[in-house]
N, C-alpha and C positions, 0 to 999 in steps of 0.2 A: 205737408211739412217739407220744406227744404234738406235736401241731402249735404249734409255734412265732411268733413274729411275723418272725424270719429263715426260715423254710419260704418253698421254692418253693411248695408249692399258697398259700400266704397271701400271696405277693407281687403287687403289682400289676403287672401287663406293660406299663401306660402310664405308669406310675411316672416313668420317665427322659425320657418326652418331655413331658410335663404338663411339670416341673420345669424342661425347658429353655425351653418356652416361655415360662411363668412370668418365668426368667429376662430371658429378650428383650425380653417385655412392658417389665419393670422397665427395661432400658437404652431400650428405646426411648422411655419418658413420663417418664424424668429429663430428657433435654435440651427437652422439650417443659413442665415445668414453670419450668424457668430460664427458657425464652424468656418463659412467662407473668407472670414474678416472684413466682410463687408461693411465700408466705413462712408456715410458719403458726405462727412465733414469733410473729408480729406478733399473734396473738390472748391470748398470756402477757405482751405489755404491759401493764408497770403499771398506767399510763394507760388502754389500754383493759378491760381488768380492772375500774376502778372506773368507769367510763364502765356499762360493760354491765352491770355490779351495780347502780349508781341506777336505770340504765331495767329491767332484769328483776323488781327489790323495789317497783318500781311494778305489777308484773302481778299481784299478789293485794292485796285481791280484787279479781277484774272489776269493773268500775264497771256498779252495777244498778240507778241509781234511776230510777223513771218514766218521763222526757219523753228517755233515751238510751237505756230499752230500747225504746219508742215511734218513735225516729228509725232504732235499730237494724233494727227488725222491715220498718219502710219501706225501708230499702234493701238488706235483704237481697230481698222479695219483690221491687227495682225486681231486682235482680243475678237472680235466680233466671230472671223475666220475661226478660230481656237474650238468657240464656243459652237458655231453651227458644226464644224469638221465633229464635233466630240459629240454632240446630240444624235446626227446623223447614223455615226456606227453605234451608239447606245438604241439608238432604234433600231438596228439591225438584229441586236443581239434583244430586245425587249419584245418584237412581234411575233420571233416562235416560239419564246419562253414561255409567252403571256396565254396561248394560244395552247401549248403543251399544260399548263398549269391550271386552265379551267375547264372545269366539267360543262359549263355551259355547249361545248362542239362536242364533246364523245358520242358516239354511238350506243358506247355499251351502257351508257347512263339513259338510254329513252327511255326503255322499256322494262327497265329492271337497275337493282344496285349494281354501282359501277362494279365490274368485275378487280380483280385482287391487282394484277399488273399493272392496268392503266391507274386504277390510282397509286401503286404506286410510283409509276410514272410521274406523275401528275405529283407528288409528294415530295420526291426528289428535285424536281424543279423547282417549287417553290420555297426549299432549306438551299437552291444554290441563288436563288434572288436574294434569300435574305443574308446570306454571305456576301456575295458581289455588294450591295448596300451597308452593309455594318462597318465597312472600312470608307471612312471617310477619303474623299477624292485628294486633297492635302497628303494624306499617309500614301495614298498610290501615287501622285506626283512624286514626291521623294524618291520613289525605291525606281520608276523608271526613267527619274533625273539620274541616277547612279547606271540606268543603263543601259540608257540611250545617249546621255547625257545635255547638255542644260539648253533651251528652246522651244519650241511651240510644241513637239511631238510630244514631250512627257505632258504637257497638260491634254491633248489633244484623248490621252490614252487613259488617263487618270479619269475624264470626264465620261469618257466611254464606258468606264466597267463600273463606278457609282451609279450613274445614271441609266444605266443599262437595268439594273438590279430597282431602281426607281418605277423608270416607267414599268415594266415587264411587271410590276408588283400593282399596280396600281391600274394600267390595262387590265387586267385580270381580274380585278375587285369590280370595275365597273364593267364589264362584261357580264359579270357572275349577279352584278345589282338592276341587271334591265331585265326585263319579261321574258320570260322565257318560252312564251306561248308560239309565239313565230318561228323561233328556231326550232324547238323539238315538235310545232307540225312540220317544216321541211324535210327535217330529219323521217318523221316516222314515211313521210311518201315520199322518198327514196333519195334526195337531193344529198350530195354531199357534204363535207364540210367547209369547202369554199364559198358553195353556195349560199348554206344555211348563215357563213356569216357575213357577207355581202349584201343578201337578201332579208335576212332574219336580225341580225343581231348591230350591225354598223346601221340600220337608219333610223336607229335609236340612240346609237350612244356615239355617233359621231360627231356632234357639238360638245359634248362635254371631253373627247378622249383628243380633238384637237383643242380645246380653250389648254387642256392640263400638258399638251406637249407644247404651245407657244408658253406656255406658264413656266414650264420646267428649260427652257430654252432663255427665258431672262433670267432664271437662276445660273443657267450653265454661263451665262454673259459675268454675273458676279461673281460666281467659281472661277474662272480662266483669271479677275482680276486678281483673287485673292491668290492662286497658283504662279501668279508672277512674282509674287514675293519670296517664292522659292526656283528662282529660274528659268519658268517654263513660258518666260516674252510676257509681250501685252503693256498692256494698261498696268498693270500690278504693277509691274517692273520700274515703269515711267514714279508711278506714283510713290515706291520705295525710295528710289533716289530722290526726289523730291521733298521727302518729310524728313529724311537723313539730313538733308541738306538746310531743311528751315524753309524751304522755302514755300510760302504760304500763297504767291499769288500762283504757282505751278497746281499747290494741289488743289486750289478751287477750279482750277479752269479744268482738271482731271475729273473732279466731284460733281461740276457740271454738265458732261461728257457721259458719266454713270446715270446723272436725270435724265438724260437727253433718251439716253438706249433703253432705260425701261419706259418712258413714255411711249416710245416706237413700237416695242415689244406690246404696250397693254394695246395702242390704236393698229397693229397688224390681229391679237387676237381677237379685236372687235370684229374687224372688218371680215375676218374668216368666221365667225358666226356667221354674220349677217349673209353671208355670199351661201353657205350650206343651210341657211334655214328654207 
């Protein structure tokens, strides 16, 4: 006999709990959209309706002539600059964090529980990762536009100590989630801990710990725009004046510029797979 869509072998056995959660979900983010005022008739206003019809019928064409694709190019390379300068020393500060914070390289974890210091060592580092990350890169642009005051440095610096507390968090996790059999035999026959992670522990997680630093480097590209809006140059910056202004074929030709760099970003962390595999 033919199988049906009512047959037991074709029924889903998670079917009724999917559905109830589904459910749940639904009752539990309706009173959390009322709390938000969440309305999204207010986008079939007629008003705004033709509001976002003048400025969208401004986005073709992009605006291309000379001395704006000229301004453009300048700040997209200052945004680009922003974003690596800021990645850079966030890796600075992420490799001996990441490094201090897992047990995967200790010693005193081969052959017995970590001894009291080293985790707390190891403990301390990772309540200062999740500090350096709980403040959004925005809230630290701010306080080092007041004190450096307004340019690429406050984002430069902003991007460094969020991202610093990112990656250092998240090298740590995928170090601590590879095998650990390579490293703690290097460990137990005498190699140290440079060794053990050169040898033991990076030609395992080195595809995954570079795809998540080009990853965290096109977000640092979207950070530096969004920090332009408080100051700190770039693309932001261009793209502020621009919507202040109305003017709609400047920001498409901006928004275009934004696809363009994370296409870049996704075809560089391809190609750094491909070249480490």
């Amino acid at each position: 006999m033919p199988l049906t869509a009512a047959s037991p072998a074709l029924r889903d056995p998670a079917w009724s709990r999917r559905v109830a959660l589904l459910l749940a979900a639904a009752v539990l983010a309706w009173p959390l959209l009322v709390w938000t005022e969440f309305n999204p008739a207010t986008l079939a206003d007629a008003r705004s309706l033709r509001a976002t019809w003048r400025f969208v019928a401004d986005f073709v064409p992009p605006r291309h002539d000379l001395p704006f694709l000229a301004e453009l190019l300048r700040e997209t390379w200052r945004t680009v600059a922003i974003a690596t300068a800021g990645l850079a020393l966030a890796w600075l500060v992420a490799v001996p964090f990441a490094l201090l914070s897992t047990s995967r390289l200790s010693l005193s974890a081969v052959a017995a529980p970590m001894a009291w210091l080293p985790a707390l060592v190891r403990q301390g580092v990772r309540w200062l990762l999740v500090l350096l990350r709980s403040i959004p890169e925005l809230v630290w642009a701010l306080v080092f536009v007041r004190v450096v005051g307004l340019g690429p440095t406050a984002g430069v610096l902003a991007i460094a100590i969020t991202y610093g507390g990112m990656l250092g968090k998240v090298y740590a996790d995928i170090l601590e989630s590879s095998d650990p059999a390579p490293t703690q035999a290097l460990l137990r026959n005498g190699s140290g801990r440079l060794q053990a992670l050169l040898f033991g522990a990076l030609p395992e997680c080195a595809n995954e710990l570079v795809s998540y630093t080009v990853y965290r480097w096109e977000c640092a590209i979207r950070s530096s725009v969004v920090l332009g809006f408080v100051g700190a140059g770039g693309l932001g910056q261009l793209l502020d004046s621009a919507a202040k202004m109305f003017a709609g074929s400047e920001v498409s030709a901006i928004l275009l510029v934004f696809v363009g760099l994370v296409w870049l970003s996704d075809r560089a962390s391809a190609l750094l797979r491909k070249v480490m595999a």
